[in-house]
N, C-alpha and C positions, 0 to 999 in steps of 0.2 A: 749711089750704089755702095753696098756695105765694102768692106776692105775685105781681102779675101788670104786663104791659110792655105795652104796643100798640105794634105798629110801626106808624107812619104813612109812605106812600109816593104817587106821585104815581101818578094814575089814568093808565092807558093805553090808545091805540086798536089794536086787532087787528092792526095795520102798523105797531105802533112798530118806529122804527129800531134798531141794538143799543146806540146810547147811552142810547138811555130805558128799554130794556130791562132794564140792567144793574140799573134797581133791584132788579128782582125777584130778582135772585142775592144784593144786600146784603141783603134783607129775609129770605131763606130762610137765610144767612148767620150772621145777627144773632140770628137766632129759635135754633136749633140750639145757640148757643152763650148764650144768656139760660137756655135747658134745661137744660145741664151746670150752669149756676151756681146750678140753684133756682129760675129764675124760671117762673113761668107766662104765654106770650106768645100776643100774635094779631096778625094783618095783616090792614091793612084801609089804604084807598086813600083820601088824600083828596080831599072835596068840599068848594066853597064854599054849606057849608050847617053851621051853626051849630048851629041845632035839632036836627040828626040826629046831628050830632058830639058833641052834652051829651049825648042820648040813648044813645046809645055808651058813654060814659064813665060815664055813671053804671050802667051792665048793666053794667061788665067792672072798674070802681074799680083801675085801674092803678096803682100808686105813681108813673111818670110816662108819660110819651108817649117814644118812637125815633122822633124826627123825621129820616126822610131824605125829605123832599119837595127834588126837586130842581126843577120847574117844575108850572104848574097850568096845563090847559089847553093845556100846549104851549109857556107863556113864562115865562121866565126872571124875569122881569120881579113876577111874583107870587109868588115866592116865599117874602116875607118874612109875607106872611098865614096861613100854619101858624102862626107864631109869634104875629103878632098876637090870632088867636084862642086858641091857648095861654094865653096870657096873660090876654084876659078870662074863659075860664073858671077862670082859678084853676090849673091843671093844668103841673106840671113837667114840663123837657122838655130833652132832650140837645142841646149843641150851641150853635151862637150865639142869642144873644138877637134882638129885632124889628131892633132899631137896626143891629147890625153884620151881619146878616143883608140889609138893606137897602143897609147903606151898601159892603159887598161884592158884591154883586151887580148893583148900577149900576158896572159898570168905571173912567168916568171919575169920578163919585161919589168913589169909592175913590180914584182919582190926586190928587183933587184935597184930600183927607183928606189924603192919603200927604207932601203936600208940606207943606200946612201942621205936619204933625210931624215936618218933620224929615229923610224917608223920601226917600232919593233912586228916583224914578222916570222912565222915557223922556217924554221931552215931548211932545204931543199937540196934536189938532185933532179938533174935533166942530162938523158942518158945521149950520150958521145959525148960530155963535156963534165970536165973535172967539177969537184962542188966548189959552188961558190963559196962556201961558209962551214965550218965543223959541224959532225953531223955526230949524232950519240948512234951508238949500237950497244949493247940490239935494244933496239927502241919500236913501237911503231908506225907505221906510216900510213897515209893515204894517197891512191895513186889517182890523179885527174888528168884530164884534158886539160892542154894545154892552153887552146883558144876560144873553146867552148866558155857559153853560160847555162842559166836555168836547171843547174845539175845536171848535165847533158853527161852520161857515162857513169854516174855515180850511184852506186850499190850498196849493200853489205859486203858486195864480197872485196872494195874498195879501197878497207883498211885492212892491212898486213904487215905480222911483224918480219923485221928482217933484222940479224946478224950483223950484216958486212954492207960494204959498199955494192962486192959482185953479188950479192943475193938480190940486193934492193935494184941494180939495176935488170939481174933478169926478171924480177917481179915486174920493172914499168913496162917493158919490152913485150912479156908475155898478155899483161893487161891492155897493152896499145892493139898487139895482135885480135885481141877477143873484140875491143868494141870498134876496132878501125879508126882510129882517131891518133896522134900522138899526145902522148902524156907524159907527165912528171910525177914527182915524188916529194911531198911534202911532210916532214913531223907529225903527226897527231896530237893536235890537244885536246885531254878527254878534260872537257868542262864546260861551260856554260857557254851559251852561243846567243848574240846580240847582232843586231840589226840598225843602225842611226842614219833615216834619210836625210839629205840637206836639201836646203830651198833657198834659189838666189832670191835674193830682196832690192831694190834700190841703197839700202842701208848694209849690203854687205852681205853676207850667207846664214841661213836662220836652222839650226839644229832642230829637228824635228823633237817630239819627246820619243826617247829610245824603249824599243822592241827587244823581248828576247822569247825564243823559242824554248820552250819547254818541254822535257821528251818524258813518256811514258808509259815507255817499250815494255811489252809485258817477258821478253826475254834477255838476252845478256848480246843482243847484236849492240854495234856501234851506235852511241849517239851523235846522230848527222844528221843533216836534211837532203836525203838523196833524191834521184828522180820521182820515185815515186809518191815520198814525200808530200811535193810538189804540185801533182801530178796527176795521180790517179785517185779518188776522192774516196774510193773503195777499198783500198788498201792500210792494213793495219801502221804503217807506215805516216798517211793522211791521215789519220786522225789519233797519233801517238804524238803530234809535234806540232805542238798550239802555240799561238804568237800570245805576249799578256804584256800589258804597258803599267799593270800593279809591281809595285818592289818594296821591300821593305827598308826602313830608315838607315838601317846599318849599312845600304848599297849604297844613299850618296857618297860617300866620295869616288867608290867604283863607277857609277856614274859621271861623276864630273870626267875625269880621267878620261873617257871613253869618248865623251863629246869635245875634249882637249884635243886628243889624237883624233881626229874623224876633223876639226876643224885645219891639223896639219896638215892630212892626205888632199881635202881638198885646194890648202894652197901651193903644197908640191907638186901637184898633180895640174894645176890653173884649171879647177874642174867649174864648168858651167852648168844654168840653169836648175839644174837636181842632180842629186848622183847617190847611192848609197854603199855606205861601208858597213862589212861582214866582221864580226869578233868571234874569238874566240875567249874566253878569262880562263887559266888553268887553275888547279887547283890552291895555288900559294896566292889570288888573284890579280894575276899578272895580266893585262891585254893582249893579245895576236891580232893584226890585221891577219884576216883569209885573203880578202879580196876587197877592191873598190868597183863597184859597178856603176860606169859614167854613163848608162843606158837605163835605170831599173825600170821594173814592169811597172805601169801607171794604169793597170786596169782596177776598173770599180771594187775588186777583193783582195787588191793587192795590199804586200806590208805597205808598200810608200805611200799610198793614198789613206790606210788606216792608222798612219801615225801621222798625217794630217789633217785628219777630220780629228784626231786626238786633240791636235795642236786649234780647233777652232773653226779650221776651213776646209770650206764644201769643194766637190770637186770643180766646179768649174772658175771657183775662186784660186785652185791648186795653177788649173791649166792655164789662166789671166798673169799669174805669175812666170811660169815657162816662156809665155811670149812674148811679156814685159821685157823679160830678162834678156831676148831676143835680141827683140827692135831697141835694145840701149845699144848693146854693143854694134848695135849699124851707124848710131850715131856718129 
């Protein structure tokens, strides 16, 4: 009998939107190509129910778990409890561990990781709490969620300048109220915006070849990748902001630099299996981590898969490596 996979995904409601949707393309995705390689796979959704989850695993005896839960419930925020119960059941699992898995998915969490190693990132404000760092005024900023991913909350109307400390915190306050979510306040770097997946190896973590978004907006909004971006294939947005792996000579060394810092996040962070980090470069080309995402989307049109197939390898060669990376550290 083949050895068998479980995909784990995050349960969904009849209206999910098409960011939460998209699991079910990685999960149909993933399963198809676990098939070519010999695996025998299932999907199945998870719940915060322990009982039912051993009960699971013990009928179907996985060699490990495909963890793409990207929220529970709806929040981002719970994330990292796939993993925690992974864990006490004993059961290997693709991808970050509890810890990096948690400490990525609290945004400032992660900034505030990111500085103590090292990691130059934009300086910040999170409202009831002094700043952690000197912040310029009046300067820009852009106000996100907190524990969200996938652009979840993010607009035009996103970046705003502020004055003062009290301006920018009633700015996050007001913007928290509009989408429901909590958020922060982040610098604004208005520059060029890059993307570097990584991939565990037997031989250590393999930088993908790096991705950078290219915007062209035919008006003077911010250049981001916001929801819609993302998102909505129809919106002027979608198709103002193209991914391209061409660069010109003059950017190696900006390049090397970038896969430098992307190789520190993942060892400060002990990130597993794949993960990718977000840049920003300002205008003097300085680097910013935005964010590291210890989860990214691995569907068939995703950056991470097309800076794979950049790198040589097909998808189900992408996914052999995930699970490789898996079943070593069960070892």
């Amino acid at each position: 009998m083949a050895k068998g996979v479980l995909i784990l995904h995050n349960s969904l409601p009849p209206d999910a939107p098409p960011d939460e949707r998209d699991v079910l393309i990685q999960a149909a995705a993933v399963s198809d190509a676990l098939s070519l390689l010999g695996y025998r796979s299932d999907i199945a959704p998870f719940k915060l129910d322990i009982r039912a989850l051993s009960d699971l695993l013990d009928e179907l005896e996985p060699v490990c778990v495909f963890n793409l839960l990207e929220a529970l419930d709806g929040d981002g925020r719970l994330i990292h409890l796939a993993c925690s119960i992974l864990d006490h059941l004993g059961i290997p699992y693709t991808g970050a561990g509890t810890e990096a898995m948690f400490l990525t998915s609290n945004k400032v969490l992660a900034k505030e990781w990111m500085q103590r190693s090292g990691i130059p990132t934009p300086e910040w404000l999170v409202p009831r709490k002094g700043p952690g760092c000197d912040l310029p005024f009046p300067s820009r900023y852009i106000l996100k969620t907190l524990w969200e991913e996938a652009s979840i909350g993010i607009d035009s109307e996103s970046v705003q300048e502020a004055g003062s400390v009290e301006e920018l915190v009633c700015l996050m306050e007001k913007r928290s109220g509009a989408i429901g979510k909590a958020c922060f306040a982040e610098r604004f770097i208005d520059g060029r915006e890059f993307n570097l997946s990584i991939l565990a190896s037997g031989d250590g973590p393999i930088v993908l070849p790096p991705a950078e978004i290219r915007f062209s907006f035919p008006d003077e909004r911010p250049r981001i990748v916001d929801y819609r971006a993302k998102w909505d294939e129809g919106s002027i947005e979608y198709r103002s902001t193209v991914r391209t792996f061409e660069f010109k000579d003059e950017d190696a060394g900006l390049l090397e630099e970038l896969e430098r810092i992307a190789r520190l996040c993942w060892d400060a962070f002990d990130l597993k299996g794949y993960a990718r980090v977000d840049f920003r470069v300002d205008g003097e080309g300085r680097p910013w981590v935005l964010e590291i995402n210890a989860n990214p989307c691995i569907s068939p049109d995703s950056g991470f898969v097309a800076a794979s197939e950049r790198a040589g390898l097909s998808y189900d060669r992408l996914i052999e490596c995930i699970v490789l990376d898996a079943l070593r550290r069960d070892r």
